[in-house]
N, C-alpha and C positions, 0 to 999 in steps of 0.2 A: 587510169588513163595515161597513155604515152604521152607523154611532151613532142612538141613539134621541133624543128630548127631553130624555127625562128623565137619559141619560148624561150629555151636554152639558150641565145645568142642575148637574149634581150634580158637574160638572170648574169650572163656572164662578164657584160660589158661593163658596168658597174665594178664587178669585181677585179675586173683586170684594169682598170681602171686606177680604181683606187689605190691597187697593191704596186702597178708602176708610178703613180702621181702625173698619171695626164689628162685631158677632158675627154669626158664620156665621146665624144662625138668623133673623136681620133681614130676608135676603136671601127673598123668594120669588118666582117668574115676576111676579107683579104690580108690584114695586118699580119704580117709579117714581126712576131716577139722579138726575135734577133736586130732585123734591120730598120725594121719601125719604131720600135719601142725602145730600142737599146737593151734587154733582157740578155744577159749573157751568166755564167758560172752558177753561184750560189743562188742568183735572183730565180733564174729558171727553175730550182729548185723550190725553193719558198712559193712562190707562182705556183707550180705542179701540187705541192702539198694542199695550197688551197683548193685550186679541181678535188683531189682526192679527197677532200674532207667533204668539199659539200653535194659532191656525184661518187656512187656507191658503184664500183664498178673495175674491171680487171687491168691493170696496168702494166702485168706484164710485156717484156719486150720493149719498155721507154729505157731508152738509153739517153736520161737528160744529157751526157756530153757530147752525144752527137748533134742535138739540139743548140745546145747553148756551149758549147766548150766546157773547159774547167776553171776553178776559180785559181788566180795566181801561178806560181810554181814555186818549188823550194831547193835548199842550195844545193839539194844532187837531180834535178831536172834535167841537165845536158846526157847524165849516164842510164835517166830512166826514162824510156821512149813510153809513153801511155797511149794503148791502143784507140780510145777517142778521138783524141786531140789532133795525133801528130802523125798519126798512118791514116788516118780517116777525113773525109770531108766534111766540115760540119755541115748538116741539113737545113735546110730553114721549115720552121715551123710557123704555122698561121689560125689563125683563131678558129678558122673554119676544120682543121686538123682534130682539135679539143672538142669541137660540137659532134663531128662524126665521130668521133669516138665515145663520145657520151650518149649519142641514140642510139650506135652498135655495141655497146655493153664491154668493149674492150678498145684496147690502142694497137693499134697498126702496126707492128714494126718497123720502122724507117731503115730503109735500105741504103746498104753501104758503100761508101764510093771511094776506091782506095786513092790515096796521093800518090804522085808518080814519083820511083825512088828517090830519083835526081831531088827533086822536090825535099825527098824528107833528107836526105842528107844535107841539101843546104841547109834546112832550120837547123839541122843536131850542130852542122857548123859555126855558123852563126849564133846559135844561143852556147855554145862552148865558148867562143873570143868574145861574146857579151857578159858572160858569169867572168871571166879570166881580166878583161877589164874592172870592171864592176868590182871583184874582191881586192885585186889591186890598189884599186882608188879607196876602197874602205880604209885597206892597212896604211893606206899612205897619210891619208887624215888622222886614221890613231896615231902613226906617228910622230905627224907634225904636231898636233893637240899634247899628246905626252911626251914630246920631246923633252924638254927642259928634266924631268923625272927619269927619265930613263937615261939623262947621261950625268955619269958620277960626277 
Protein backbone atom coordinates (compact mmCIF):
# COMPACT_ATOMS: atom_id res chain seq x y z
CA UNK A 1 0.00 0.00 0.00
CA UNK A 2 1.39 3.56 -1.02
CA UNK A 3 1.75 6.03 1.84
CA UNK A 4 -0.15 9.01 1.71
CA UNK A 5 1.58 12.84 2.13
CA UNK A 6 0.48 13.17 4.92
CA UNK A 7 1.98 9.64 6.37
CA UNK A 8 5.25 10.50 5.08
CA UNK A 9 5.10 14.02 6.57
CA UNK A 10 3.94 12.81 9.83
CA UNK A 11 7.24 9.81 9.73
CA UNK A 12 9.32 12.78 8.73
CA UNK A 13 8.73 15.49 11.27
CA UNK A 14 10.08 13.63 14.03
CA UNK A 15 13.10 12.98 12.04
CA UNK A 16 13.95 16.34 10.96
CA UNK A 17 13.33 17.19 14.10
CA UNK A 18 15.41 15.39 15.96
CA UNK A 19 18.50 15.51 13.51
CA UNK A 20 18.20 19.54 13.59
CA UNK A 21 17.28 19.84 17.52
CA UNK A 22 14.01 21.74 17.34
CA UNK A 23 10.26 20.95 18.41
CA UNK A 24 8.44 18.68 16.53
CA UNK A 25 5.79 21.32 16.15
CA UNK A 26 8.36 23.93 14.09
CA UNK A 27 8.40 21.52 11.51
CA UNK A 28 5.39 22.05 8.92
CA UNK A 29 5.35 21.17 4.73
CA UNK A 30 6.25 24.81 4.35
CA UNK A 31 9.71 24.91 6.45
CA UNK A 32 11.98 26.03 4.63
CA UNK A 33 15.65 23.76 5.87
CA UNK A 34 17.95 26.71 5.00
CA UNK A 35 15.93 29.58 6.34
CA UNK A 36 13.81 27.92 9.04
CA UNK A 37 15.85 25.68 10.41
CA UNK A 38 19.18 27.01 9.78
CA UNK A 39 20.45 23.65 7.78
CA UNK A 40 23.31 24.86 5.76
CA UNK A 41 26.76 22.64 4.24
CA UNK A 42 27.53 19.33 5.95
CA UNK A 43 24.12 19.55 8.01
CA UNK A 44 22.11 19.18 4.72
CA UNK A 45 24.06 16.52 3.90
CA UNK A 46 23.73 14.24 7.10
CA UNK A 47 19.81 15.48 6.97
CA UNK A 48 19.74 14.05 3.19
CA UNK A 49 21.73 10.77 4.21
CA UNK A 50 18.85 10.27 6.77
CA UNK A 51 15.94 10.50 3.82
CA UNK A 52 18.08 8.14 2.00
CA UNK A 53 18.36 5.61 4.50
CA UNK A 54 14.98 5.33 5.69
CA UNK A 55 13.04 6.09 1.86
CA UNK A 56 14.38 3.72 -0.78
CA UNK A 57 14.25 5.74 -3.74
CA UNK A 58 16.32 7.84 -6.70
CA UNK A 59 18.20 10.77 -5.82
CA UNK A 60 19.72 11.50 -8.61
CA UNK A 61 19.97 15.24 -9.70
CA UNK A 62 20.15 16.50 -5.74
CA UNK A 63 22.69 18.90 -5.84
CA UNK A 64 22.85 19.27 -1.76
CA UNK A 65 25.12 22.77 -2.61
CA UNK A 66 22.50 24.26 -4.33
CA UNK A 67 20.44 23.39 -1.40
CA UNK A 68 22.28 24.23 1.35
CA UNK A 69 25.71 25.81 0.13
CA UNK A 70 29.12 24.35 0.90
CA UNK A 71 30.68 23.72 4.20
CA UNK A 72 33.57 26.34 4.99
CA UNK A 73 36.26 27.22 2.38
CA UNK A 74 39.94 26.58 2.42
CA UNK A 75 43.11 28.68 1.91
CA UNK A 76 43.00 28.70 -2.06
CA UNK A 77 39.08 29.46 -2.17
CA UNK A 78 39.54 32.99 -3.79
CA UNK A 79 41.44 31.10 -7.04
CA UNK A 80 38.72 28.28 -7.01
CA UNK A 81 35.34 29.50 -8.07
CA UNK A 82 32.92 26.32 -7.30
CA UNK A 83 30.03 26.02 -9.52
CA UNK A 84 27.37 25.61 -6.49
CA UNK A 85 28.15 28.17 -4.45
CA UNK A 86 29.55 31.09 -6.08
CA UNK A 87 27.93 31.06 -9.86
CA UNK A 88 24.80 29.74 -8.67
CA UNK A 89 21.87 30.85 -6.49
CA UNK A 90 21.23 28.71 -3.78
CA UNK A 91 17.63 27.34 -3.82
CA UNK A 92 15.59 26.97 -0.80
CA UNK A 93 14.43 23.75 0.01
CA UNK A 94 11.32 22.78 2.05
CA UNK A 95 9.93 19.84 3.76
CA UNK A 96 7.18 19.62 1.41
CA UNK A 97 10.08 19.21 -1.55
CA UNK A 98 11.28 15.69 0.35
CA UNK A 99 7.75 14.36 0.73
CA UNK A 100 6.96 14.84 -3.19
CA UNK A 101 9.85 13.38 -3.95
CA UNK A 102 9.48 10.43 -1.62
CA UNK A 103 5.78 9.65 -3.22
CA UNK A 104 7.28 10.21 -6.87
CA UNK A 105 10.06 7.80 -6.39
CA UNK A 106 12.72 10.32 -7.42
CA UNK A 107 14.05 14.02 -6.67
CA UNK A 108 13.33 16.78 -8.85
CA UNK A 109 16.09 18.57 -10.08
CA UNK A 110 16.42 21.98 -8.82
CA UNK A 111 16.88 24.46 -11.36
CA UNK A 112 19.61 26.76 -11.78
CA UNK A 113 19.73 30.39 -11.33
CA UNK A 114 23.02 31.93 -12.35
CA UNK A 115 24.38 35.06 -10.34
CA UNK A 116 24.86 38.12 -12.19
CA UNK A 117 28.74 38.49 -13.13
CA UNK A 118 29.18 41.74 -11.51
CA UNK A 119 27.84 39.82 -8.46
CA UNK A 120 30.46 37.05 -8.77
CA UNK A 121 33.17 39.14 -9.20
CA UNK A 122 32.58 41.16 -6.17
CA UNK A 123 32.67 37.91 -3.91
CA UNK A 124 36.01 36.71 -5.85
CA UNK A 125 37.02 40.36 -4.81
CA UNK A 126 36.01 40.53 -1.66
CA UNK A 127 36.85 37.08 -0.47
CA UNK A 128 40.66 37.87 -2.09
CA UNK A 129 41.24 41.14 0.42
CA UNK A 130 39.32 38.93 3.06
CA UNK A 131 41.95 35.80 2.73
CA UNK A 132 45.01 38.72 2.05
CA UNK A 133 43.96 40.34 5.34
CA UNK A 134 43.22 37.25 7.22
CA UNK A 135 46.81 35.64 6.28
CA UNK A 136 48.35 38.91 7.17
CA UNK A 137 46.98 39.03 10.54
CA UNK A 138 47.91 35.24 11.12
CA UNK A 139 51.71 36.02 10.20
CA UNK A 140 51.63 39.25 12.24
CA UNK A 141 50.64 37.35 15.60
CA UNK A 142 53.12 34.50 14.67
CA UNK A 143 55.43 37.12 14.76
CA UNK A 144 54.69 39.10 17.53
CA UNK A 145 54.10 35.64 19.70
CA UNK A 146 57.78 34.30 18.28
CA UNK A 147 59.40 37.39 18.24
CA UNK A 148 61.68 37.27 21.11
CA UNK A 149 62.98 33.63 19.22
CA UNK A 150 63.32 34.76 16.19
CA UNK A 151 65.71 37.68 16.89
CA UNK A 152 69.34 36.72 17.79
Amino acid sequence: MMKTKEQIFKELRPLIAEAVGVKTEKIILSTSFLKDLGVTGDDGDYLFDLFKKKYDFDWEGLDLGILFGNEGFGPVFPTMLDKNCDLYIIQPCIVEDVVKAILKGKWEPTPLIKKSQFSIVCVYISSCLFHGLFYSLVIFIIAVVFYKYLVL
